[in-house]
C-alpha positions in Angstrom: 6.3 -8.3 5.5 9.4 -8.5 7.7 10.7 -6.3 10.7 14.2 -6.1 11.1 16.6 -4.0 13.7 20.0 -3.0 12.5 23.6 -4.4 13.6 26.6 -1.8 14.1 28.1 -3.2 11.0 25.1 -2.0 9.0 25.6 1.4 10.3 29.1 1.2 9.5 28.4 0.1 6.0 25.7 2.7 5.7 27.9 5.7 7.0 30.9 4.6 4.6 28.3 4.2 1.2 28.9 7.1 -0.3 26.8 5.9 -3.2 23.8 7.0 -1.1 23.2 11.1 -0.7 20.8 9.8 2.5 21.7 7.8 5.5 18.8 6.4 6.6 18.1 5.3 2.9 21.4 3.6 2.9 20.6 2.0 5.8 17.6 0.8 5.0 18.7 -1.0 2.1 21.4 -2.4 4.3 19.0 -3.6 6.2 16.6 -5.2 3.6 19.4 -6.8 2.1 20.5 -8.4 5.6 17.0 -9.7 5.7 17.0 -11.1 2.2 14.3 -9.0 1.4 12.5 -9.4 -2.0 12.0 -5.6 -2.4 11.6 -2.2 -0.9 8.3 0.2 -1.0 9.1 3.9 -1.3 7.7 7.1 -2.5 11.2 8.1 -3.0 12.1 6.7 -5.7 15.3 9.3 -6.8 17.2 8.5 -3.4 17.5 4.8 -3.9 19.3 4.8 -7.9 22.3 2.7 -6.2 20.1 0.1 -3.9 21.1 -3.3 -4.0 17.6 -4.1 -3.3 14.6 -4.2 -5.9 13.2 -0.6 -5.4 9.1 0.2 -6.3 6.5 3.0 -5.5 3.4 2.1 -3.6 1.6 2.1 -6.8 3.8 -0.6 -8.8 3.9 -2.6 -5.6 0.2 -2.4 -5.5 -0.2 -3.4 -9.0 2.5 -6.6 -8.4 -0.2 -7.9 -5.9 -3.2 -7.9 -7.9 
């Protein structure tokens, strides 16, 4: 698991996505993919149909470990 902080250009890039109907889901796909994440973990699942970033519920993550 990483931590990450976020630049001004990702809250640029997050404010002009219009992709996203939520900013602070845009931005934290920004942010994973600034980290070279490998996925995000959400029980939101509907909000993040345009991530650039693998997207899975708690329970298919969970699963993925086992």
């Amino acid at each position: 698991m990483t931590v990450t902080g976020v630049s001004h250009e990702q809250i640029l890039e997050a404010i002009e996505n219009i992709q996203f109907k939520d900013f602070e889901d845009c931005l934290q796909d920004e942010c994973a993919v600034m980290a070279n994440a490998d996925c995000l973990v959400t029980c939101n699942l509907k909000d993040f149909k345009e991530a650039k970033t693998r997207i899975y519920s708690p329970d298919e993550f969970v699963a993925l470990l086992e």
